[in-house]
C-alpha positions in Angstrom: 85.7 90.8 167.5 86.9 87.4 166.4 85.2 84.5 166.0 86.6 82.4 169.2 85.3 85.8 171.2 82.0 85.3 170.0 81.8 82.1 170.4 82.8 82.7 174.3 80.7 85.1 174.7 77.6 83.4 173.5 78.6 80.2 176.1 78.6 82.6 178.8 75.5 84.0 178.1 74.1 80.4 177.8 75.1 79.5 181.0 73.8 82.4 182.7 70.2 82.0 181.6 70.6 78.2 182.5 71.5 79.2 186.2 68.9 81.8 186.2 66.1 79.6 185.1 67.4 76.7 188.1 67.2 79.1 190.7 63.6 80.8 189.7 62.3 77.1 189.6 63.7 76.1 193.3 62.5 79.0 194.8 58.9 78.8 193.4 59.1 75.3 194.2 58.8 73.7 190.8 61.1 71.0 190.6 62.3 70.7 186.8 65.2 68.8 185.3 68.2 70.8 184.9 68.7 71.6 181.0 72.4 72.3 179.1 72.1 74.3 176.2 73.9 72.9 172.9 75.3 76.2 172.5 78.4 74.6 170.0 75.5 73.3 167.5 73.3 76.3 167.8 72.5 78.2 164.3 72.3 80.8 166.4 76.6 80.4 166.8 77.4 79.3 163.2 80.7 79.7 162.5 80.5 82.7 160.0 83.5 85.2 160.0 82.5 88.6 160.4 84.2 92.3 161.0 87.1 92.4 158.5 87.6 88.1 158.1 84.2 88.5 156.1 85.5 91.5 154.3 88.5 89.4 153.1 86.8 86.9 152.0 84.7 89.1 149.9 87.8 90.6 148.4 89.5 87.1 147.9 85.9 85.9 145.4 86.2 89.5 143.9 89.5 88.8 142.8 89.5 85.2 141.7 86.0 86.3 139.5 87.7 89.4 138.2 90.9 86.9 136.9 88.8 84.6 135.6 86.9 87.2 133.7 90.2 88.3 132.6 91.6 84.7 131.6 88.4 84.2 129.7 89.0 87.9 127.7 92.1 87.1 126.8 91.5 83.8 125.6 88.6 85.1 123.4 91.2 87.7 122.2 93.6 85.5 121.4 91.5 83.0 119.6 90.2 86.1 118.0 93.8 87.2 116.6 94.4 83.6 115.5 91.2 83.7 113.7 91.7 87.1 111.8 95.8 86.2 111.3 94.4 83.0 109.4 92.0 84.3 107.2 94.6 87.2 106.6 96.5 84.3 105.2 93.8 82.8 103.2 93.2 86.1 101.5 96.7 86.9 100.6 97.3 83.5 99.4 93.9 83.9 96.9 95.2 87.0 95.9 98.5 85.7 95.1 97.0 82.6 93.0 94.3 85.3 91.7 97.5 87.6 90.2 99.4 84.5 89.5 96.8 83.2 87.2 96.2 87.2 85.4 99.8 87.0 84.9 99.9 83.2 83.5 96.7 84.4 81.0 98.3 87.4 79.9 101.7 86.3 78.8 99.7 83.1 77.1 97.8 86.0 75.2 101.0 87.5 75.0 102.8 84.7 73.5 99.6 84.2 70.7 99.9 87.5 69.6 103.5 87.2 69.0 103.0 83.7 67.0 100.2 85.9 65.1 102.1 88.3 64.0 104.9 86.4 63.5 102.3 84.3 61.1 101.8 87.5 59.6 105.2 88.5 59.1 106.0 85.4 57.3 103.1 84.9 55.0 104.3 89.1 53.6 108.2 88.0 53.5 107.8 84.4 52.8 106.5 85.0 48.9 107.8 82.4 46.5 110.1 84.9 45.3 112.0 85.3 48.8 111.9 81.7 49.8 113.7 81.0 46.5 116.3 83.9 47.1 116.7 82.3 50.4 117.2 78.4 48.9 119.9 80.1 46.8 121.5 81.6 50.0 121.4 77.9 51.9 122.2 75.8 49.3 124.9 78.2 47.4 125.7 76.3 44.2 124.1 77.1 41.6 123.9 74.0 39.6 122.5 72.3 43.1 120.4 74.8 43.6 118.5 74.8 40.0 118.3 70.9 40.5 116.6 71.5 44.0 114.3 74.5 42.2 113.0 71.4 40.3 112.0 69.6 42.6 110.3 72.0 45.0 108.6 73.7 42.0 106.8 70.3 40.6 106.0 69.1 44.6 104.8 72.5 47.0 105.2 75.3 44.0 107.8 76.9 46.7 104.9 77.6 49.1 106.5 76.5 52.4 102.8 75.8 54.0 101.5 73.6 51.5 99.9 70.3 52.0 99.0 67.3 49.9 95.4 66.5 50.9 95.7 62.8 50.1 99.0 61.7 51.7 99.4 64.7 54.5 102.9 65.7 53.1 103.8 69.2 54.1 106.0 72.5 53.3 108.4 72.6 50.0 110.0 69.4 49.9 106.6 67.6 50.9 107.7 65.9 53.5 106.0 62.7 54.8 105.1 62.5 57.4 106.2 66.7 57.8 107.0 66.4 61.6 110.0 64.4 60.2 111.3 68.0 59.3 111.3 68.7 63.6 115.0 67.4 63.5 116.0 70.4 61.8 113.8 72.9 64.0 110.8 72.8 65.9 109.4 75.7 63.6 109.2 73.9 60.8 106.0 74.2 59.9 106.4 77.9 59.6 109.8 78.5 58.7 110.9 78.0 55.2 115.0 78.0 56.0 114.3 75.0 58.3 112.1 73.1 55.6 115.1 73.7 53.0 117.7 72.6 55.7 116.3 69.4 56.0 115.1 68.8 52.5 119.0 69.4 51.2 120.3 66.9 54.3 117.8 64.4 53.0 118.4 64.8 49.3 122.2 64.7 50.0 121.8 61.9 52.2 120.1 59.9 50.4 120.5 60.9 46.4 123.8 62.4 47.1 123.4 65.6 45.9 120.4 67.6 44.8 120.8 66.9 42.1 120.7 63.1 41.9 117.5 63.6 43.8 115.9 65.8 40.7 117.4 62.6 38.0 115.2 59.6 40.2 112.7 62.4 40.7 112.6 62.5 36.6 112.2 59.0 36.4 109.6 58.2 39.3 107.9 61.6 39.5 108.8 61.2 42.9 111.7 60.9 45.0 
């Protein structure tokens, strides 16, 4: 039954009970004001679908609650992904810096050890001995190279690594200051070859010869 039926029916009835009540009152001879029922703003009538309207509605809330329910999941699921997928990232990128720096420390230890050993190396194969053998080899004339022998024996005693404690000169040639030796090699503190390469450039350069550096050094004591 639909709702204008009901409503139809419950007029009818209203009506009927209205004419009943007239005629009882005439014929017992009680005079009474006729009455209308408000039947249209009875709560009795309210307009409230029932049979299967009702049943739609019903379904209608069910669904709408259900999606909701199911926007709200996958929000929450989503936001959930986001949230593991970033700190996913977070840890991959600390793991990356984390090997990153292992790697950086190990070739720095890497690289010390070599320098080490390479220290080593040289302090065994540079003797005096094989750092004069090798000034022979650079320089190759012999008279040059007796004048230079001169020299480097009166200022470092051919030790390639010495240093004068009260002016700071360094190596064979006692250079001063001995970074001045860096424009023959950046190992020159360490390398005898590079110390005689630059201490027969600047003996040439400036005495002409090795040997005109060991006559002013002969005069001056030094040169």
């Amino acid at each position: 039954m639909n709702r204008i039926s009901v409503r139809g029916m419950a007029v009818a009835s209203a009506t009927a009970v209205t004419a009943v009540g007239a005629v009882v009152g005439v014929a017992s001879g009680e005079e009474k004001p006729t009455q209308v029922a408000d039947v249209a703003g009875s709560t009795l009538l309210a307009e409230v679908p029932a049979g299967s309207s009702a049943q739609v509605v019903a379904d209608n809330l069910t669904r709408q609650s259900d999606a909701q329910q199911s926007a709200a999941v996958a929000t929450a699921q989503k936001q959930a992904a986001q949230a593991a997928r970033a700190k996913a990232a977070d840890a991959a990128r600390a793991k990356a810096a984390a090997e990153q720096r292992a790697k950086d420390q190990a070739a720095a230890a890497a690289s010390r050890e070599a320098a080490a050993q390479q220290q080593r190396q040289q302090l065994v194969s540079y003797s005096p001995g094989s750092v004069q053998a090798l000034a022979a080899s650079i320089i190759g004339n012999a008279t040059q190279f007796s004048c230079f022998s001169q020299i480097v024996t009166r200022e470092s005693g051919w030790n390639y690594q010495a240093v004068n404690a009260g002016s700071g000169a360094y190596g064979l040639v006692q250079a001063l200051p001995g970074d001045k030796m860096a424009s023959a090699g950046s190992d020159w503190r360490t390398n005898p070859a590079t110390q005689i390469r630059w201490g027969l450039n600047y003996m040439n350069s400036r005495y002409g010869s090795p040997c005109g550096a060991w006559s002013f050094w002969q005069a001056h004591s030094w040169y």
